[in-house]
N, C-alpha and C positions, 0 to 999 in steps of 0.2 A: 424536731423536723430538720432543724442545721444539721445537727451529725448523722443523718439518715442520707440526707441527699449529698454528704461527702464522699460518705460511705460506698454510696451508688457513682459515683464520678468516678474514685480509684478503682472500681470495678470496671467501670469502662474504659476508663484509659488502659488498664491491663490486657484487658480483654483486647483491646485494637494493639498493642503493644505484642502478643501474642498470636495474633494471627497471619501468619507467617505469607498464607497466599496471599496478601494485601500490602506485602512490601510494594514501596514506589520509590526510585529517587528522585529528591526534588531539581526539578532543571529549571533555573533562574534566570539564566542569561540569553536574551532573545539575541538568533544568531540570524538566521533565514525567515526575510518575511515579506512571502508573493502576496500580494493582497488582489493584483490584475486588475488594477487602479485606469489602465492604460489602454483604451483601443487598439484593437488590431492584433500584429505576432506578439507571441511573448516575448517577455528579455529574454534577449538576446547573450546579453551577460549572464546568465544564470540557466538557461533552458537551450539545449540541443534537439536534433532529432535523428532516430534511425530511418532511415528512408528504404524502400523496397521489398522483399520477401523474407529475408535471410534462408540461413542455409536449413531447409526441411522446415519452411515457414516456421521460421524464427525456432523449429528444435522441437516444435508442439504441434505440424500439421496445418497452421491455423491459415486461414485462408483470404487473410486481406492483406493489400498492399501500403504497406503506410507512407505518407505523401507530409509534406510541411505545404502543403494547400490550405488555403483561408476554408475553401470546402471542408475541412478536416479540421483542420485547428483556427483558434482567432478566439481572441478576448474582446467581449461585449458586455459594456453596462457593467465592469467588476464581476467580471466571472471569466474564467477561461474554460472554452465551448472543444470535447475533442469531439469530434463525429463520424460514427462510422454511416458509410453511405453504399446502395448496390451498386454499384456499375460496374462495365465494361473499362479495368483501366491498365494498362501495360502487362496485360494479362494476366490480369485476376478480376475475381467478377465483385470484390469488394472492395473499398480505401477506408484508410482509416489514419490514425497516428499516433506516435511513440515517443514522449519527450523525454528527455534525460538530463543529467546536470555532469556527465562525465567531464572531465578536465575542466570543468568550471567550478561546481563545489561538492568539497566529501566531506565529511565529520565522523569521529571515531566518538561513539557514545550519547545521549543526550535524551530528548525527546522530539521524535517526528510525526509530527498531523498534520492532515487537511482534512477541511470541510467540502465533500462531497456529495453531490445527490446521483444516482446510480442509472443505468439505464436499464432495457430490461428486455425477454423473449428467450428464445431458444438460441443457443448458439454464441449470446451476446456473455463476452467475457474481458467487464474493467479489471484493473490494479492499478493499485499505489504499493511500490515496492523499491528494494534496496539490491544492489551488486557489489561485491567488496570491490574497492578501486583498483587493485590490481592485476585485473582480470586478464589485463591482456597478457602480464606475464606469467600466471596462476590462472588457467583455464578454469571454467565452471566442470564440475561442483566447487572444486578445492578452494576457489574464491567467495563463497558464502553466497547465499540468496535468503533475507527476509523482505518475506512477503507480508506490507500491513494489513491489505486487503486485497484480496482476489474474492470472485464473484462468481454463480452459474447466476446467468440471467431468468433461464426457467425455474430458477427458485429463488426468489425477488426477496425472501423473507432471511436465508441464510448464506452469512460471509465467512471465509475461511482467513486465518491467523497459521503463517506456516516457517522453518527455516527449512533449508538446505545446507547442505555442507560433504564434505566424502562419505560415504558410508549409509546417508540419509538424502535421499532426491529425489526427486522425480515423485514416482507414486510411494517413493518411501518416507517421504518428507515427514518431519514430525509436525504435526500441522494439530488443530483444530478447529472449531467451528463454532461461531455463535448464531442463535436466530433471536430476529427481535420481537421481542414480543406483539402481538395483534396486530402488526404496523410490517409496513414492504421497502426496501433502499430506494425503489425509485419513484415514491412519492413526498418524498423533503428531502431535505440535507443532514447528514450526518457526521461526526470529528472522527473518522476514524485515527489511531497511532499508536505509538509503542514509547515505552521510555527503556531505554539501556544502558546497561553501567557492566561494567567488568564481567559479574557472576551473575547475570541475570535480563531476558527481554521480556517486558511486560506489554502486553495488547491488551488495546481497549477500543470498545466502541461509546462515544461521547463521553459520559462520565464511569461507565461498566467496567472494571478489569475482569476478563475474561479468561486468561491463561496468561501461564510464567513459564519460560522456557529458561534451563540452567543448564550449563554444560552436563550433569549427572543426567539428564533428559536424553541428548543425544547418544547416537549409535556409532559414532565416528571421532574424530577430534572437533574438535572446539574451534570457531574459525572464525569469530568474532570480535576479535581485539585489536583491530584494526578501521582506518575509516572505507568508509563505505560510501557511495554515490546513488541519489534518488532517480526514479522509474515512475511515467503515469502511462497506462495504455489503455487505449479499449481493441481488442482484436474481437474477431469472427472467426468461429469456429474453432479447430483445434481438437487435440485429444483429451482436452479437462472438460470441454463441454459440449460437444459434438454438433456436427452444424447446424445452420440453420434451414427450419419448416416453412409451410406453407403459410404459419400461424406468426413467424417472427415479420415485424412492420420493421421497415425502413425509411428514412436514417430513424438513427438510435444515438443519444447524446450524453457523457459523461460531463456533467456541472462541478469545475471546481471553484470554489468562492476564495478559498486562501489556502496556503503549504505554508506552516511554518517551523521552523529548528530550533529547539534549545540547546543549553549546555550548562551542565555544572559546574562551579566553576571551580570546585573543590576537586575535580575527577580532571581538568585541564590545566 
């Protein structure tokens, strides 16, 4: 019986040793960690906001106006609350909001999550996502876009895992999709993130790895080796999910419970 169930152990370890889709690196070192412990705005040290339409609603059509209003955003009871709401407001018939961690924090490599619970309808479109930090002087694409999660709200069941970079955007993105089994994003909370190391980004939803992107994946150069600054939104409308119906209810609220960053410490 001893040398049977050793037997069966070195199998196993081989076998997880050998399954290459199940590579992770281990990220040890907690770097970033929102918990929104604190009523009211967010840090203020750590969290910006884009404020108004941008150029071609923000480049995707989408049709709210994002605001740093308590209406829109505000942390309550350890959670940070974003909301998108309808109204009449500086001429748009939605608000919502966009937080950013530009020139306050970037990390090149690591592990990024939050535990989110998701909003939901037609039209309704969260992320938790990445921009390389040098965008201003390396315009998009050439400045990288991972996205850990993007949403259609009228499909409450499946989330997209996507990069950007020159050659791969837009609707060329190499992307993916997971659905959860039997269960919907906007009835709990979920961990969505990615761990990254040089030759490789892994997405996962809580414990699930779901896809590995490596630079032999992409259609363009490699645009990842560099730090990169975090994104939460929930916008309206847009050409990824088309407006919203009769059927989508308002407001609609993206729950995040914690963001947090690792880092290797072997990789820094």
């Amino acid at each position: 019986m001893i040398s049977l169930l050793v037997v069966l152990t070195v199998l196993l370890l081989i076998s997880c040793d050998t399954d290459e889709t199940q590579q992770v690196t281990q990220f040890d070192q907690l770097i970033l960690q929102e918990e929104f412990d604190n009523d009211g705005a967010p840090n203020s040290s750590v969290w910006g906001f884009d404020i108004g339409t941008g150029e071609n609603g923000w480049g995707n059509n989408e049709l709210q106006y994002y605001t740093d209003r308590t209406e829109n955003v505000t942390v309550q009871n350890g959670v940070l609350l974003i909301t998108a709401n309808q109204e009449s407001f500086e001429g748009s018939q939605y608000t919502s909001a966009r937080l950013l961690t530009k020139d306050k924090f970037e990390q090149q490599y690591g592990r990024f999550e939050a535990r989110i619970r998701l909003p939901y309808g037609q039209g309704i479109w969260p992320a938790f996502w990445m921009l390389g930090a040098d965008i201003d002087e390396n315009p998009w694409p050439a400045a990288g876009e991972i996205d850990i999660m993007e949403y259609r709200g009228q499909n409450p069941s499946v989330l997209i895992g996507s990069v950007h970079g020159p050659g791969y955007n837009g609707g060329n993105a190499i992307s993916k999709e997971y659905t959860l089994p039997n269960d919907r994003f906007d009835t709990g909370f979920h961990v969505f993130g990615i761990e990254w190391s040089p030759e490789k980004i892994n997405f996962y939803v809580d414990d699930v790895l779901y896809n590995q992107i490596t630079p032999a994946d992409v259609t363009g150069e490699w645009v990842f080796n560099k730090p990169f600054f975090i994104l939460m939104n929930l916008a309206v409308g847009g050409s990824f999910v088309g407006s919203p119906n009769a059927e989508t209810v308002f407001p609609q609220t993206m729950l995040v419970d914690y963001v947090r960053v690792y880092k290797n410490t072997e990789l820094n």
